[in-house]
N, C-alpha and C positions, 0 to 999 in steps of 0.2 A: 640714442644708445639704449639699449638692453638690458636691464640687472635681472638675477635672478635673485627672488628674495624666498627664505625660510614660509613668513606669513602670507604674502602678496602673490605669492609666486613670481610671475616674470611680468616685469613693469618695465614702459617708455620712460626713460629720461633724457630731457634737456640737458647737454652735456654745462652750458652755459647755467644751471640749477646747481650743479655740486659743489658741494662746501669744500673748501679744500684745508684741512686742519695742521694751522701751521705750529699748533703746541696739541699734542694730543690731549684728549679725553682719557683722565687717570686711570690705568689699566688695562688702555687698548693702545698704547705706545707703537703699536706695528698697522694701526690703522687713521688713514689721512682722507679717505673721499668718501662723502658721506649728503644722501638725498634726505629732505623733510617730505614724507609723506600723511596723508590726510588718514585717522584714523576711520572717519565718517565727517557727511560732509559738515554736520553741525557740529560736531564735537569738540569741544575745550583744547580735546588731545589729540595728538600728532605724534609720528613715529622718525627719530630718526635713523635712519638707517644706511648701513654700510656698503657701498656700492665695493669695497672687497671681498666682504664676509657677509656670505647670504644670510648668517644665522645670527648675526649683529644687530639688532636692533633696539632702541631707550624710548620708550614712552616718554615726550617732553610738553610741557604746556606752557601756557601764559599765566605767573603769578596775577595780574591781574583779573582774569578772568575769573577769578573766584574772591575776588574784590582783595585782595594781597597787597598793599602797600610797600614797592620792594624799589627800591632805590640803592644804586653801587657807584664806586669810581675806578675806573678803569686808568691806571698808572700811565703816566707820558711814556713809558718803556712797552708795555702792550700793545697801548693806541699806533707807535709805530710799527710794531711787527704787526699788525692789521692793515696796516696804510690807512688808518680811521683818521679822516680831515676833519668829519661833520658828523657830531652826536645827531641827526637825522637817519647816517646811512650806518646805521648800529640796530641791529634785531638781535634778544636775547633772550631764552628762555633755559626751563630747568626740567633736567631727568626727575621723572616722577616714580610714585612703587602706588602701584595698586593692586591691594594683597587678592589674590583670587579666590572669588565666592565674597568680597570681603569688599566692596568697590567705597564702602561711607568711609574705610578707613587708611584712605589712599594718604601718601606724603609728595613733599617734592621738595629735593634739595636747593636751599637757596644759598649754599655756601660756595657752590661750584656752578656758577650759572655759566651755559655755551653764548659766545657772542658770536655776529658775525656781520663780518663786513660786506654789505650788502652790496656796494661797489664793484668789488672786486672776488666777493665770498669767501677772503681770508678768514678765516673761523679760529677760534679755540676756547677750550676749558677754563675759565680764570680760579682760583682757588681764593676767597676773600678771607684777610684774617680783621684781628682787631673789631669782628661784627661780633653784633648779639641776635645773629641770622642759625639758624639749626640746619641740619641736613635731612629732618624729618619733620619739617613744619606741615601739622595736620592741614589739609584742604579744605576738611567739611568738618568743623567745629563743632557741629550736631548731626546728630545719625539725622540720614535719608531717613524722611517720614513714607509709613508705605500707606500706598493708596488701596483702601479698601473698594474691592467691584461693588458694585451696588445688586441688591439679589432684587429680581423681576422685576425691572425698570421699563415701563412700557414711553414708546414714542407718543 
């Protein structure tokens, strides 16, 4: 299948790839099918995006990847609306902000982290309380050191 994206333009998707969100993502209530695509192929970050609304898309990462120690539970009342049997077939990550011109001072919300049912790709938004988790937890603790060019560097 075909999407047309805002960023991507028009991308193949695996129809057996989409997330199908069986509790919306807080303020997109009208939107339920949704691809992970690769920002670049090394990158931390990934895009997901709305296979209804070309113009839908959330920068999401992996709190670990930036060495994040992030740990949740997932309520016996979710894990059913997932059909989640096995904390194996659980992938979760978090909408992140990365201010533009401004990438050292990027966040990513750990209060609302997306899960999904890898099984099945039953997805949703969980909203955690009772954490001492922020929705603007800094990524990069220390500014990006900038690398100076080296002036007439011979081989």
């Amino acid at each position: 299948m075909k999407i047309n994206t805002s960023r991507f333009g028009e991308v193949e998707v695996d129809e057996e790839l989409i997330f199908n969100f069986v509790e919306p993502i807080l303020g997109y209530e009208q939107l339920t099918k949704f691809i992970l695509l690769d920002h670049t192929p090394d990158s931390p970050f990934k895009w997901l995006q709305s296979a209804e609304d070309q113009n839908v898309a959330f920068p999401v990462t992996f709190p670990a990847f930036f060495g994040i120690e992030y740990q949740f539970v997932i309520s016996e009342e979710k894990a059913k609306k997932l059909e989640l049997t096995k904390a194996e077939d659980l992938l979760s990550f978090n909408i992140t902000c990365v201010p533009q011109g401004n990438p050292q001072n990027a966040t990513v919300n750990l209060v609302g982290p997306l899960v999904v049912n890898m099984v099945n790709k039953k997805s949703m938004q969980l909203v955690l309380t009772n954490v001492s988790f922020s929705t603007k937890h800094k990524l990069f603790n220390q500014p990006v050191p900038k690398v100076e060019k080296p002036e007439n560097v011979l081989s």
